[in-house]
Every structure is written in C-alpha cells, then in structure tokens.
N, C-alpha and C positions, 0 to 999 in steps of 0.2 A: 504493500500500500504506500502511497506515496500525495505528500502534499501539490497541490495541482492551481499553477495562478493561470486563470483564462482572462482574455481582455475582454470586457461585458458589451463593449460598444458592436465588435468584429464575431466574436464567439471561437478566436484563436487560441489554441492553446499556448501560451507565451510559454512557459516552465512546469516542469516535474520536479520536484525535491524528495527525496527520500526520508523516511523518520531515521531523526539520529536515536544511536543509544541513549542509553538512559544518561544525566547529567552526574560527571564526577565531582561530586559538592566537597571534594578535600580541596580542589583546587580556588573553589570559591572562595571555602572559610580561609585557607590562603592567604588568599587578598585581602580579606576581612579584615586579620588582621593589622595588616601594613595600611589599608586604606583609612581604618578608623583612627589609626594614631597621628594623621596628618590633621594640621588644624583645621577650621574651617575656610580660612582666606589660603592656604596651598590646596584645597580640594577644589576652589573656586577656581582659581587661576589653573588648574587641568581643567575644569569643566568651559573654561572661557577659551579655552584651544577648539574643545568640539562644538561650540555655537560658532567661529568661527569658519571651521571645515562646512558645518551645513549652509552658513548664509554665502559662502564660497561657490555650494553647489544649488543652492535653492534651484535656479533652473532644476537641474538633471533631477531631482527630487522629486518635482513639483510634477515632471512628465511621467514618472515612474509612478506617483500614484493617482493620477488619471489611466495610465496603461490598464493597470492591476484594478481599479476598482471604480471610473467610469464618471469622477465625479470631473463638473470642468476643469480647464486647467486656470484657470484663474482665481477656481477658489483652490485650487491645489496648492498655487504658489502663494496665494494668504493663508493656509494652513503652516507654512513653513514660515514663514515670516508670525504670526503666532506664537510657534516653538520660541521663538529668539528670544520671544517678549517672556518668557518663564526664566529662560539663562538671564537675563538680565535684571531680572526682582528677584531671584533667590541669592545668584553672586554677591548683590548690595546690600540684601537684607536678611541671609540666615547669618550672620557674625552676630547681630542683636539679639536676635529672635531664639538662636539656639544659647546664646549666655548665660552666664548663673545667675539665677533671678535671687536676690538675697530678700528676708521672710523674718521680721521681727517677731522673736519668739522667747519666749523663758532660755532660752540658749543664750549661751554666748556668742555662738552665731551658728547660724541657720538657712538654708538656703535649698534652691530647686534647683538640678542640671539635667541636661539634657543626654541623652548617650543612644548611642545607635542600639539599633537591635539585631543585626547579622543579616542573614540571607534572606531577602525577600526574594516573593515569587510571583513574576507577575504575570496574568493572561489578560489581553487586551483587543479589543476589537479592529472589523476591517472599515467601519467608515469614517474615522480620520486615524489614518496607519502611523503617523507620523505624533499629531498632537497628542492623544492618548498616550503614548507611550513616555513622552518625555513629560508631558504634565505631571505624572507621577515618578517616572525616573528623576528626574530634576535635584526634587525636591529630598528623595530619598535618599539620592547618591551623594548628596550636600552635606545631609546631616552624617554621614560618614557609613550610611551603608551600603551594602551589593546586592545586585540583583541580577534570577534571571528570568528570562521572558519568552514565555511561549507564545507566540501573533496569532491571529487568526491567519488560517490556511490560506485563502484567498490571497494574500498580502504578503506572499513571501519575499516578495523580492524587493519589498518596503523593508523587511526584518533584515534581511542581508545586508542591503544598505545602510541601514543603520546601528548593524556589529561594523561594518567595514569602517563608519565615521567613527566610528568610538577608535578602532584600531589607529586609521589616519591619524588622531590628532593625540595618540601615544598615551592613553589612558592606560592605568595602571591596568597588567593581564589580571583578568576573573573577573574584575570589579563590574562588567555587564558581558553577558553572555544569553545569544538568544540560540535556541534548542527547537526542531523541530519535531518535536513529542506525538504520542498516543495519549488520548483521554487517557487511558491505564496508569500511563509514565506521570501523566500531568498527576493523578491520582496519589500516586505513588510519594510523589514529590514532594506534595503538599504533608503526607504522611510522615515523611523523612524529620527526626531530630536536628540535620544539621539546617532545616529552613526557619526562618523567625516568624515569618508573614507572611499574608497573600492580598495582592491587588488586583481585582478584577473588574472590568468596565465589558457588561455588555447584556444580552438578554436575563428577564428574572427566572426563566425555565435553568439555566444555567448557573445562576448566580446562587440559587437556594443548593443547588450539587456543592457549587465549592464552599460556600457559605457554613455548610452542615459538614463536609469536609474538618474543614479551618476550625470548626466548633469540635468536633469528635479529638480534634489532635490538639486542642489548645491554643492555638495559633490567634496571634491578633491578624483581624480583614479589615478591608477596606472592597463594600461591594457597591458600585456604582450600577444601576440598572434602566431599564426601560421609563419612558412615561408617557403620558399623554393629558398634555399640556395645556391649559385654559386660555383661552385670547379672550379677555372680557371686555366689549368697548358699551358703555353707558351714555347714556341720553349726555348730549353736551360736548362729547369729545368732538374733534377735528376728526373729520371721516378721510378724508386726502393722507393724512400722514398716518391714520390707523390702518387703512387699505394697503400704505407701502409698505409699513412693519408687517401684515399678516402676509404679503407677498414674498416678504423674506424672508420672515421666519420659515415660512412653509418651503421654501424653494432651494433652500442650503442645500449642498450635498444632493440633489434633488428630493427630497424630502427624510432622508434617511438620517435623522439628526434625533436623539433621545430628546432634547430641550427643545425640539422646534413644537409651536404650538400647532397643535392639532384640531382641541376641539375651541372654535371661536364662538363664544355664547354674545349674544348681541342682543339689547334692549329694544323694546319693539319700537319706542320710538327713531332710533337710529337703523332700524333694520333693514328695509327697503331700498337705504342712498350708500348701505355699506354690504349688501349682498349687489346693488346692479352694478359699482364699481370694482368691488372684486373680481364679479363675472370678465369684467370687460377686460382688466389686465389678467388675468388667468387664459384666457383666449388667445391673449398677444407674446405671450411667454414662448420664446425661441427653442424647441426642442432639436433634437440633435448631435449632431459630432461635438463628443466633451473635447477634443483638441479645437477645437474652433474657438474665435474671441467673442461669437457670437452667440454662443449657446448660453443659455440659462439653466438648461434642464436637459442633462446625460441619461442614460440607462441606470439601471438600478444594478448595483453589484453582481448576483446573481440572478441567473434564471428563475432559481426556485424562490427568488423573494419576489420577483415580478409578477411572478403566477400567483404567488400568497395577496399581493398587495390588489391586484384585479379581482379577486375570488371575492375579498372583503367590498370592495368597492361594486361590484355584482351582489351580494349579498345584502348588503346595505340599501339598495336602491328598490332590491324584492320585498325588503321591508318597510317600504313607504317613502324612500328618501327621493328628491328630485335631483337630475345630475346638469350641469352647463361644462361640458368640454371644452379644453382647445381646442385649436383647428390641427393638430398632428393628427395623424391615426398609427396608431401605435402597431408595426407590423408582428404579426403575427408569427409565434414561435423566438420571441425578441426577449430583451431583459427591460425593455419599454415599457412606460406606463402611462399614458395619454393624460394629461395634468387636468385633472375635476374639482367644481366645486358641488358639493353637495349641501343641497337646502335639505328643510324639514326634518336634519337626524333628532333624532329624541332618545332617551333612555331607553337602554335593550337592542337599541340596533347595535349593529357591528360598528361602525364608525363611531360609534360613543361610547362603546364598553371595550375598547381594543386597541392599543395602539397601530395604526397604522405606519409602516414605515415606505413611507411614496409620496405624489407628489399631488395629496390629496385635501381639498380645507373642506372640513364638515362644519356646517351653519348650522346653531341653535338657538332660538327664538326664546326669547323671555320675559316678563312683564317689567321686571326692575332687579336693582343690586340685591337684594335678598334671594332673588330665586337664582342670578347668576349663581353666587358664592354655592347655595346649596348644591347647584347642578357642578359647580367646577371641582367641589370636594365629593360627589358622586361617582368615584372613580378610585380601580385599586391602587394607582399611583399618585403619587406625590413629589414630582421634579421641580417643578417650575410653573408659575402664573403671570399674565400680564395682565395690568388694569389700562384702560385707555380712556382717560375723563378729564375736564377740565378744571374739576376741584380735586387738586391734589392733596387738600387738608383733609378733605373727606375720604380720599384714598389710602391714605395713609392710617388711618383709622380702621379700613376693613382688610388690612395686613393681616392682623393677627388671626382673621379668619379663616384665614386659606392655610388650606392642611400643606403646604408643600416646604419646599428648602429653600426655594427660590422665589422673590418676588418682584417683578419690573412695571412701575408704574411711566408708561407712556413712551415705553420701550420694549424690544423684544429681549425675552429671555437670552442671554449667552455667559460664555464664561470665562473670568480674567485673571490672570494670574492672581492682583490684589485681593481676589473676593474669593472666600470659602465658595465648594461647589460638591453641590451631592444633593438627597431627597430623604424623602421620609416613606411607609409604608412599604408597598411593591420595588420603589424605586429605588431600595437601597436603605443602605448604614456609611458611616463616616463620611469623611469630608477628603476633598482633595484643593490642592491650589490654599493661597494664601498662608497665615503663622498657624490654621489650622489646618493645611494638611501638611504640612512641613512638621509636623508633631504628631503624626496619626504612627508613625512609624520610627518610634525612639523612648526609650524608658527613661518615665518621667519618675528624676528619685529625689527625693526627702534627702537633706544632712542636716545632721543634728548634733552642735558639738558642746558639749558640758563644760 
C-alpha cells in the first residue's frame, strides 16, 4: 500500500510514496535532548533560517500545493506568506511568554517556568498543507520541543517539502521528522512512552480515535476539529460589505475551510437584499483552472469529497431547500462542485445539521437576534460565529451567547497568529496560535523555595 498524491484539477496521478517503517523515536528523544537545552533566542535564530528558506521559495510552495490539492494559486501563495507571519510573533515573543513568571507567595521566592514536554506527535490535515503544520510546529518547536508529523496522504509532496526546508536551512537532525505511517503505526505511536503529545487538526470522526487514543495512554492533545459556522447578519447591518465577507468566507480554499461560515442565519428584515445579492455574486464566481489568476473557485481535493459535498447539496434540496447556481456546470465524474446558494434550509436538513465542506452558502431565515443565537448554537459544533450589525455595543453583549471559540463581529471568522484559535463541543479541545497555544505543549511547574 502506498501513499498516492493525484492532482484534483487533471485526475493525474503526480506521486506514489510508500509507508515508511515505523519511526525510530531514540533518534528523536536524541535531539530532544540537545534541542531543549538551547535557549529560546538560539532556537529562534535556527527557526528564523527556515522562515527564510520558505519565503525564498514561496513560489515553488505555493504551486506544489495547488498541484496536490486544487486550491488556487493565489490563495496558495497567501497561505505561505501566513506561515511567515507565525515565525515572526513567536521569534519576538516566546522569550517573554515562555519566562519565569515570579508569584508572591509565603516563599521566599516562588515562581512558574515553562519547560518543554518531549516528542510530540502531530497528524495534520490536506486543506492548508503548509499553514496547519507550522501553526503548531512553530510554536512547539520554540518552546524547545520535537516533533513528528504524519500529513495527510493527499499532501505528500507538501510533507517532503517541508522535511526538505527544515533540512535546507540546517535545523538540528530529529528535531522535525515527517513519516509516512499506517493508521496502525500512527496508533502505535501515539501509544509509544517515548511520545509526550499529540496534535491533531482535522475531521471529529477522526479526532474522537486519537483523542480517546491520547486519553487511554495519558498523553496531553491538542484536537482541533470540524464546524459549521454561523454568518449572523441583523436588521441594520451594511448588506454590501456582509454579502463580500459571506462571499469569502464561503469561497477560501473553495469552500473546504473548518472556520469558513456555513450556515448564514439572516433576519427577515435584511433577508430578501442579502439572499438577491449573494445570488448575484455566487453566479459570477470564476470556476476553474486553480493555476489561473483568475479562478476563484478550484476543484475540491478529492473525488470522494466532491461526491460527498453534491450528495449533501442533492439531499438538502429533496428536503425542501431552494438552490440559485453559478453558471459553471460542474463536469461530470470531476472533483467539481458547481458553487450554490441555498434558500429555505431549516433545522434537520443536511445543510444545517452537517458540515458541508464545498462551495456551498445555506440561507436561514429568522425573525430577530434571539432566534439567530438559538439557531446558531443549534449545532454539534462550536468553531466560530460572525455577527454583522450596526450596533456593535449590542453585539458585543450577545458574545457570550454563542457556544463557540471564536467570535467576529463584522468580520469573517479566520485565524492569526496573535489570537488563540480552536472551538468548543464537536469542534474540538485546546487552543493553538497565540501565548495560549505556545503553552498547550510545555509543563507548566510550580517552584517553591523556603
């Protein structure tokens, strides 16, 4: 058996990779060692070599994972321009962030440090091959630990590329090592004493396996999951600039984004000038060739999620929902998915009980902010919400409402180095990015000296 990256656009097969053996984790703990006794400003200054090596190569990156997984190339090379923005907030600010924090105590002195926790383990998804990975490598490798990393299969040749950066810009050997594993191996792995951790970013079918894994062996996780996401716009907002945010949120990646909002609940007075606008740019959205400067909207990764993402969108429509298409038509036997809006979803249909991962905005109708919140926290997940209104003092008020991790009032959900990023419910436990995820993975210890 063997890992297999096809191009989603063409349906070629670019690469076969074999499963490596199982990973030799003497070699890890290894580096562990020597890795953790360098400060944090000499782990920075290696880590500032390989943000380097990648913005060197951003091209050749940015095309490698458009090849492998179809999203344009434009947002490919803002994916990688992203990465940078991580090397450059942890470089400046884990020297602070990981320091002894001193703690006025009956001691004579007393204090919190920070220390690494050894080998983590990460498995990381294929629809950003690049951000995902270092979002959490970053931040881990900083605080003085090693990691290694199984990709998703799909993305092999994202994974190669970036063992080979790590190599290039002469990081210490073990300290990242990606493995192209068996479930069994990944299993195994996670099993293993010499591992500390496990980071994983990607479906909750998945995430509950390593999750309960990670719990059976002790391990601290970190499980980032699916969601599906509330676009809430109320009487009063600006319909022009809510219609561009639901256009973008929905259209990243061509809709294959955990945080992009999904379900847009709309107040009935607003509803009619924010479903006929949407229609009308959802219609004009460029499908096609993701190397083009022109495309908006690529193929979906794979086949089998094209076929999932139309089943849903046929399903949902059998259940009462009304569809407005673009004008592409999505060729048949394709990894395409013809970009819809759907009026009328209501609870129980599939587009509202379901994460969609495509390039699909389901409309739900509502009398007022009470029944949005209720309908937005109607849902097993909990990533992210947007509010869209013109009283922001009132919006800030119905924050606490919303079951989710995330909350962006008059902006679309995304995620930034500075700002914690994770969900609550379905969507997951811990945090990544910012002083809280730079600490999801380091023992937090007490001293206490008489």
């Amino acid at each position: 058996m063997k890992y297999q990256s096809v191009n989603p656009f063409s349906g070629e097969v670019i690469k076969e990779f074999p499963f490596d053996t199982f990973p030799d984790l003497a070699i890890s703990l290894k580096a562990f060692e020597k890795w953790r006794k360098l400060t944090i400003n000499e782990r920075g200054i290696q880590l500032r070599k390989l943000a380097d090596i990648l913005s060197q190569r951003k091209d050749q990156y940015a095309r490698i994972i458009t090849l492998e997984m179809g999203k344009p190339y434009r947002e490919s090379l803002y994916e990688i321009n992203k990465v940078l923005t991580a090397f450059d907030y942890y470089i400046a600010q884990a020297p602070s962030m990981l320091g002894q924090e001193m703690v006025a105590t009956a001691a004579s002195k007393s204090y919190i440090s920070f220390e690494p926790l050894g080998v983590i383990f990460s498995v990381m998804p294929w629809n950003f091959p690049f951000w995902q990975v270092f979002r959490f490598a970053v931040p881990s490798l900083i605080a003085g630990n090693v990691t290694i990393l199984k990709h998703a299969p799909s993305v092999s040749l994202c994974a190669q590329a970036i063992e080979d950066a790590f190599r290039d810009a002469g990081i210490m050997d073990g300290v990242f090592r990606k493995f192209y594993l068996t479930n069994e191996d990944a299993a195994a792995l996670i099993a293993s004493p010499g591992v500390a951790g496990v980071s994983f970013t990607g479906s909750d079918q998945t995430g509950s396996i390593l999750a309960s894994l990670a719990g059976r062996y002790i391990k601290k996780s970190v499980i980032e999951l699916g969601g599906n996401d509330a676009f809430i716009v109320l009487d009063g907002a600006d319909i022009d600039m809510a219609v561009a945010g639901a256009v973008k949120s929905r259209s990243i990646n061509s809709g294959q984004s955990c945080n992009a909002a999904k379900r847009f609940i709309v107040a009935d007075a607003s509803f009619d000038s924010f479903r006929d606008k949407l229609v009308k740019e959802v219609a004009a959205l460029a499908v096609g060739d993701p190397m083009k400067e022109e495309t908006q909207i690529g193929p979906l990764a794979r086949r089998d999620l094209a076929q999932k993402v139309n089943q849903q969108i046929a399903d949902t429509i059998a259940q009462g929902a009304k569809p407005y298409y673009n004008t592409f038509q999505a060729p048949a036997d394709s990894n395409f998915v013809t970009p819809v809006v759907l009026e009328n979803v209501q609870p129980g249909m599939r587009a509202f009980e379901e994460e969609i991962f495509g390039p699909v905005w389901s409309l739900v109708r509502v009398r007022d902010v009470n029944e949005a919140i209720k309908l937005a926290n109607q849902s097993q997940y909990g990533l992210g919400a947007s509010i869209w209104t013109d009283d922001v003092v009132a919006a800030e008020k119905w924050v606490p409402e919303l079951q989710t991790g995330n909350v962006f009032i008059n902006d679309i959900v995304k995620s930034d180095a500075k700002l914690p990023f994770g969900g609550v419910k379905r969507s997951g436990f811990g945090r990544e990015l910012s002083e809280f995820g730079l600490r999801e993975f380091v023992n937090i210890k007490t001293v206490f000296i008489h």
